[in-house]
C-alpha positions as CSV (number, residue, x, y, z in Angstrom):
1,X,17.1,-16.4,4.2
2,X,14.1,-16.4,1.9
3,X,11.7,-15.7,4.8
4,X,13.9,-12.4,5.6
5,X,13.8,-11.5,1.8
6,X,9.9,-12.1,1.6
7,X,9.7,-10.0,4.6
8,X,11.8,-7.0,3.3
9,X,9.2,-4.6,2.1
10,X,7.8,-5.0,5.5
11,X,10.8,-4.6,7.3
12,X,11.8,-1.4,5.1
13,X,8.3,-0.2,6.2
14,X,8.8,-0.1,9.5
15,X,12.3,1.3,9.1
16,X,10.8,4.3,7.2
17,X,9.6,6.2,10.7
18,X,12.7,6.1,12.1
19,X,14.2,7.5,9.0
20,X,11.6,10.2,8.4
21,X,12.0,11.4,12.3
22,X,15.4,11.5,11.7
23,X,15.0,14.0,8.1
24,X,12.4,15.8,10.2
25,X,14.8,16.9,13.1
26,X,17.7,17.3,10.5
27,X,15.5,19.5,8.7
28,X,14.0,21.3,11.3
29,X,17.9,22.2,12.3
30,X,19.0,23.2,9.1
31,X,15.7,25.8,8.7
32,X,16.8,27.1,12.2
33,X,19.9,27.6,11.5
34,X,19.4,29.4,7.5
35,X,16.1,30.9,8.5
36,X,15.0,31.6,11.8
37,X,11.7,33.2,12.4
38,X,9.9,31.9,9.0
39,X,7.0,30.1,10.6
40,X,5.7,28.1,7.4
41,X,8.7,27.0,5.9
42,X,10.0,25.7,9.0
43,X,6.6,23.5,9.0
44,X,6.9,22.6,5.4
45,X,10.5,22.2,4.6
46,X,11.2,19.7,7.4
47,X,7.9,17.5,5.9
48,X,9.5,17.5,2.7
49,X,12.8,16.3,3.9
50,X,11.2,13.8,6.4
51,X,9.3,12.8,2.7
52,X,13.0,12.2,1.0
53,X,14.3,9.9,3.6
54,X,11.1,7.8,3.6
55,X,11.0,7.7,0.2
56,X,13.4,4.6,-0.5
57,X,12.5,2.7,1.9
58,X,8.4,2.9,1.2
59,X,8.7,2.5,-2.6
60,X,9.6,-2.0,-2.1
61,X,6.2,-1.9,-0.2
62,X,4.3,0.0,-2.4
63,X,5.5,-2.0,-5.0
64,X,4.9,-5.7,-3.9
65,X,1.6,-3.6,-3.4
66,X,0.9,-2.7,-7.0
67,X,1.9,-5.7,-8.1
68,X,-1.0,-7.4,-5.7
69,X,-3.1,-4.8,-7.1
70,X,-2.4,-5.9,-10.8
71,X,-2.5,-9.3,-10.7
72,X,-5.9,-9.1,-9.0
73,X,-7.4,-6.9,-11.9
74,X,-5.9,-9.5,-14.3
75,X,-7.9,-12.6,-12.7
76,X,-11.0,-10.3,-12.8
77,X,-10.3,-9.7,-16.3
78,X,-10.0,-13.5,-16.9
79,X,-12.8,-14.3,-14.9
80,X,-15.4,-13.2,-17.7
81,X,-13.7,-15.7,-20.2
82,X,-14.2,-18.5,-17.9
83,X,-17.7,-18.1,-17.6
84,X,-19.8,-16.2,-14.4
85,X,-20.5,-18.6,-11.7
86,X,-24.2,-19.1,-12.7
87,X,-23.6,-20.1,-16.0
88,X,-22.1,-23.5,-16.0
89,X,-25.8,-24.8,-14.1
90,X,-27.6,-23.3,-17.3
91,X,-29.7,-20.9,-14.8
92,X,-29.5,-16.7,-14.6
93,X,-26.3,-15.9,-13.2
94,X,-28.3,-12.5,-11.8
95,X,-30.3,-14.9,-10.1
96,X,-27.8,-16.9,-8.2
97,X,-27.9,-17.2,-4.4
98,X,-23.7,-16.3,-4.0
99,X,-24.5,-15.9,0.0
100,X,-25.4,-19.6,0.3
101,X,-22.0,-20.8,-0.3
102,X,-20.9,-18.5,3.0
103,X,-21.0,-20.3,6.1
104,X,-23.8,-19.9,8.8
105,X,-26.0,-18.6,6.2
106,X,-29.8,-20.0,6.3
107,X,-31.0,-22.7,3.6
């Protein structure tokens, strides 16, 4: 059960085409039907519903997103108060090689 729950956003993701086909068609019958002929709201209209259906199941994603997002500016924010990676030798920290740590990088 966890792995499903960890998974969820994912999941919801991929559920969120079939949902927004789905409000597309709907809404590209209900602008038939109230106002046929009207070229540009049939285009937009439809979009917009197709947007309303996706809506619920995008927002877990974008969320577990954000919350990625955040917590990396947080250890960037922490990272100064620890020190930059040159300093704790005593040299430059401008002056540090950070490629030589990277493998398959010349001496």
């Amino acid at each position: 059960m966890p792995a499903v729950r960890r998974n969820l956003p994912t999941i919801l993701l991929a559920a969120s085409l079939p949902a927004g086909l789905i409000g597309y068609l709907l809404g590209g019958r209900l602008v038939a039907a109230i106002a046929p002929g009207a070229t540009l709201v049939e285009l937009f209209v439809p979009l917009f519903i197709a947007g309303l259906c996706m809506m619920p199941f995008l927002v877990p994603w974008l969320d577990r997103r954000a919350k990625a997002d955040l917590a990396a500016i947080r250890a960037l924010r922490e990272e100064p108060a620890n020190g930059p990676p040159g300093a704790a030798k005593g040299g430059d920290p401008a002056s540090v090689d950070h490629d030589a740590d990277r493998p398959g990088s010349a001496p």
